[in-house]
N, C-alpha and C positions, 0 to 999 in steps of 0.2 A: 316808397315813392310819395312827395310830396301831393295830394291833393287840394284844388280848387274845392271850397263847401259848396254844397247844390241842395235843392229842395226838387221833390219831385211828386207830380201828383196826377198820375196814369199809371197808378200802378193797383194793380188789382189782388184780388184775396177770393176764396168761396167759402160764403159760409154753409153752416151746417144743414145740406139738405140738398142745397142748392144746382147741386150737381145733374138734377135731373133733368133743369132747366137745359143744361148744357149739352142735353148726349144729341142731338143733331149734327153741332158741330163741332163736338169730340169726335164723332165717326168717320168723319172724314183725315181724321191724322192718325199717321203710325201709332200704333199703339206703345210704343217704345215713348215715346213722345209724350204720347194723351198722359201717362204713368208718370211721366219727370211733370207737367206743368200739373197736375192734379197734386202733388207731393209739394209742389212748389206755391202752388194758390193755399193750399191750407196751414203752411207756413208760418210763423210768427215769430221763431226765434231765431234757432240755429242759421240756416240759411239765409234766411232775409237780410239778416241783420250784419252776417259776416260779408254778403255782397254788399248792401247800403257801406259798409264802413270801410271797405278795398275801394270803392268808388268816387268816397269824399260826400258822397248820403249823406246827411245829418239830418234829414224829415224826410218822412213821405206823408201823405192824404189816401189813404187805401179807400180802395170800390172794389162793391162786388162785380165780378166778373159776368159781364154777358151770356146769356141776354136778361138773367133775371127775371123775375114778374112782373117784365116790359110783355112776354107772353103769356101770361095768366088767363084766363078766360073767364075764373070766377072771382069775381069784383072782392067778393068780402074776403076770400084766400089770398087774394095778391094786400090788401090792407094789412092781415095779418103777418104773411110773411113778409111782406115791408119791414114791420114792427120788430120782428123774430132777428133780423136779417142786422138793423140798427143796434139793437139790444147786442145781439152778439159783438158786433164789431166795437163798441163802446167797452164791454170786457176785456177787448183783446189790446185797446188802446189803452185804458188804465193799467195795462200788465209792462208799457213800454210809452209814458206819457211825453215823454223829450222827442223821442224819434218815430211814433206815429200820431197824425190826424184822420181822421175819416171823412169823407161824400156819404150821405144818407141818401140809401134804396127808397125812391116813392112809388107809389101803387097808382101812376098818373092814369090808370082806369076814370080814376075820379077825381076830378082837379080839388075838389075841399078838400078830401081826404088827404088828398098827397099836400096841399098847401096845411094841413093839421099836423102831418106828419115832419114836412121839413122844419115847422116851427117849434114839435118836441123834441125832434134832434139835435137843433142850433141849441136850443135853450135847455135841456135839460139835460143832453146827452152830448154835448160841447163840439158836434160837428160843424164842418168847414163850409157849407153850405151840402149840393146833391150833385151826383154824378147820375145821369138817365140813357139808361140805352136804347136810344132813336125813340121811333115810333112806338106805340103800344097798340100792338093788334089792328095796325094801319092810321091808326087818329093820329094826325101831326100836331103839334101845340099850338101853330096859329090858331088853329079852331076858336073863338071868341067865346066858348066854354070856359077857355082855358083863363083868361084873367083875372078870374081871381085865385089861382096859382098864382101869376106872377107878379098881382099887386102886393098879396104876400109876401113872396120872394125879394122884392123890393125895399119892403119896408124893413123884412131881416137886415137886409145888407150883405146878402153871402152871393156867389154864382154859382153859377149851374157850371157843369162839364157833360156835353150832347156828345155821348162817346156811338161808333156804330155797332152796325148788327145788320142782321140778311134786310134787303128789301120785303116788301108786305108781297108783292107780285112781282116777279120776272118780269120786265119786258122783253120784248120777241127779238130784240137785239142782240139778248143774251143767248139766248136758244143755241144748245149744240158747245156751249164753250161757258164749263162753270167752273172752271180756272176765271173766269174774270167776275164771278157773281159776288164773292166774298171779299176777304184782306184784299187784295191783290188790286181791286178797282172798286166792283161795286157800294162796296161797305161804303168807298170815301166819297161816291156821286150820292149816295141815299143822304150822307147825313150835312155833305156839304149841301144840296137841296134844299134838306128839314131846314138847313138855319138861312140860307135863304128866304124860304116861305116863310122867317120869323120876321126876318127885314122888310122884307116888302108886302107880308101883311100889316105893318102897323105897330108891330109889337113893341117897336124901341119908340115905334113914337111916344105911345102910352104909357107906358112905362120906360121913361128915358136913364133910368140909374140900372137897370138892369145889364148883370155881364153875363156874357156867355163866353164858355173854355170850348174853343174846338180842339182834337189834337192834330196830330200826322202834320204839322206843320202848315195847319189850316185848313186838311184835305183839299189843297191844290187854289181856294176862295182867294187866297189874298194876291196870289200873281194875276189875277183879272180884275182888280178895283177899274183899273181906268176905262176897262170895257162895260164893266156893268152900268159907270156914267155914261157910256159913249152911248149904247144900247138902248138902255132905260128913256134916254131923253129924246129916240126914236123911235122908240116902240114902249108907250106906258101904258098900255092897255087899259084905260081908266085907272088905274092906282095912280097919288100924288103921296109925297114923303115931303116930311119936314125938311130934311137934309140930301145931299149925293148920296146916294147909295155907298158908294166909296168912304164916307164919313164916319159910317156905324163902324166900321173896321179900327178896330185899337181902341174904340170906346167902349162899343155896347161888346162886339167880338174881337178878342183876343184868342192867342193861339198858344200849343206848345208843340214843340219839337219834337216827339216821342213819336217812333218809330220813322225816324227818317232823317240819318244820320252823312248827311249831304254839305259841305259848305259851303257853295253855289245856292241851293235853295235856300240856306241859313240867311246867308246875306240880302238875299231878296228878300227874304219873306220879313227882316229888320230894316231894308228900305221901304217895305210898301208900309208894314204895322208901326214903324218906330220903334225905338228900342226898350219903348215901353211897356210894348202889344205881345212880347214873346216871352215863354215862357221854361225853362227844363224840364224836360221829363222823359220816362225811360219806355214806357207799357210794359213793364214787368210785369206776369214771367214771360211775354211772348217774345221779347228782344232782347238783346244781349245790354245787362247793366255797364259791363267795363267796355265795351265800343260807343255805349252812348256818352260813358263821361270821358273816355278819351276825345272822342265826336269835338264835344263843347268844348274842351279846355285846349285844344289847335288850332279852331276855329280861328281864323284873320279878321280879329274884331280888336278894337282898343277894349282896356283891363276895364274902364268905368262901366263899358258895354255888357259884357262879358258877368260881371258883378251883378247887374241886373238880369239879364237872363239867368243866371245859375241861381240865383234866393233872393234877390232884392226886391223884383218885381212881383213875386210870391210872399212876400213877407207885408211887403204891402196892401195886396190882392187879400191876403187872408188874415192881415192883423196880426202877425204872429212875434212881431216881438216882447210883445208882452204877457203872455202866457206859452208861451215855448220853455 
């Protein structure tokens, strides 16, 4: 079968260790299961590579899998295994330099440190910018701590991808029903939130080149642009923005399609971001790779469209044709 070429970049790996991070919310899945995505995170060749190339893959951008040393609690271990976590994946990418890129793991405990970090990975260890999952032990990046992260970040010229992970505290809405605390809802209120609070604390004003990757097809942000103006301009609680709130959307935030293989929301979510703002991707191992690229490639879009979301606007976004 003829394949569409696609670039994907929500697809995740665990590196060496890293699994401990995880056993919260390994415990919660069939253990049948926990076994295939564990088999399938530490992957590199065989498997990965024979789905990337049934699916018309030809790159991926691998991140460590959630939650990472977004939960660490000692400052100087989460720095290291940043380090450890970067290092590995930079081996595992010179083993396959055509068909992977990498997101550098930051230890955002510490905004120099992790702004020290993404700038030894851009530059020395040739990552695609970072992938951070959510929160870190409840601090959200608005925090004005946080800037010089992202004047750093800036001045690299890479994005961030704000993937999720559990809420810091349940709200009592949850209570009694934790079918909706994780994937399923919560994940996509926590982290569609976090990048909220990045908008309307200030953060794209200050740093106006900065981009952020949200996935799941925006966790739900971009079918509410015209409310957030609507909203915003009746309720602005002392906050003033350079722009509409609606504005940062396809600038500062962009989105991808990973995990949420719908043509309906496809086509929204390219009316509301433009055909600019979107982006392919799979969340491998958690979703199935051949429904997301059947997904994209029946999608009811014209081929110029369709070209960009599958690698063009990816190719852009990360500079990649000239070192690919």
């Amino acid at each position: 079968m003829s394949r569409i070429r696609k670039i994907a970049l929500e697809e995740h790996f665990s590196g060496v260790g890293f699994g401990d991070y995880s056993k919260a919310f390994v415990s919660l899945i069939d253990p049948q299961v926990a076994a295939d995505l564990t088999r399938r995170l530490t992957d590199f060749d065989d498997v990965r590579l024979k789905e990337m190339d049934a699916a018309g893959i030809d790159y991926v951008i691998l991140s460590q899998t959630g939650p990472g040393v977004q939960v660490e609690q000692d400052v100087q271990l989460a720095i290291k295994r940043a380090k450890e976590n970067n290092d590995f994946l930079a081996q595992q990418i010179a083993r396959h330099p055509t068909r992977f890129g990498g997101f550098a793991h930051l230890p955002m405990q510490d905004p120099l440190a992790a702004a020290n970090e993404l700038e030894r990975a851009v530059n020395e260890l040739g990552m695609k910018g970072s992938l951070v999952n959510g929160h870190t032990n409840g601090v959200y990046y608005d925090d004005p701590a946080y800037d010089v992260f992202w004047e750093r970040m800036q001045a690299l010229d890479v994005p961030m991808y704000l993937h999720p992970f559990n809420m810091f505290d349940s709200p009592h809405m949850f209570s009694r029903h934790p079918e909706l605390t994780g994937a399923t809802w919560g994940w996509g209120v926590e982290t569609g939130t976090h990048a909220l609070r990045l908008l309307f604390g200030g953060v794209f004003d200050r740093f106006p080149n900065l981009k952020l990757i949200i996935g799941h097809m925006g966790e739900g942000l971009p079918f509410l642009r015209w409310r957030f103006d609507s909203r915003f301009a009746v309720y602005p609680q002392g906050v003033t923005l350079k722009r509409k709130p609606s504005e940062y959307f396809g600038s500062n935030i962009i989105i991808t399609t990973s995990g949420v293989c719908s043509h309906p929301a496809l086509m929204g979510a390219i009316g509301e971001m433009g055909p600019e703002g979107v982006l392919f991707s799979v969340d491998y191992p958690y979703e199935d790779t051949a429904t997301a690229a059947t997904f994209i490639e029946t999608a009811p879009m014209d081929e110029k469209t369709r070209a960009l979301v599958c690698h063009g606007n990816a190719e852009r976004l990360f500079k990649l044709n000239g070192d690919k």
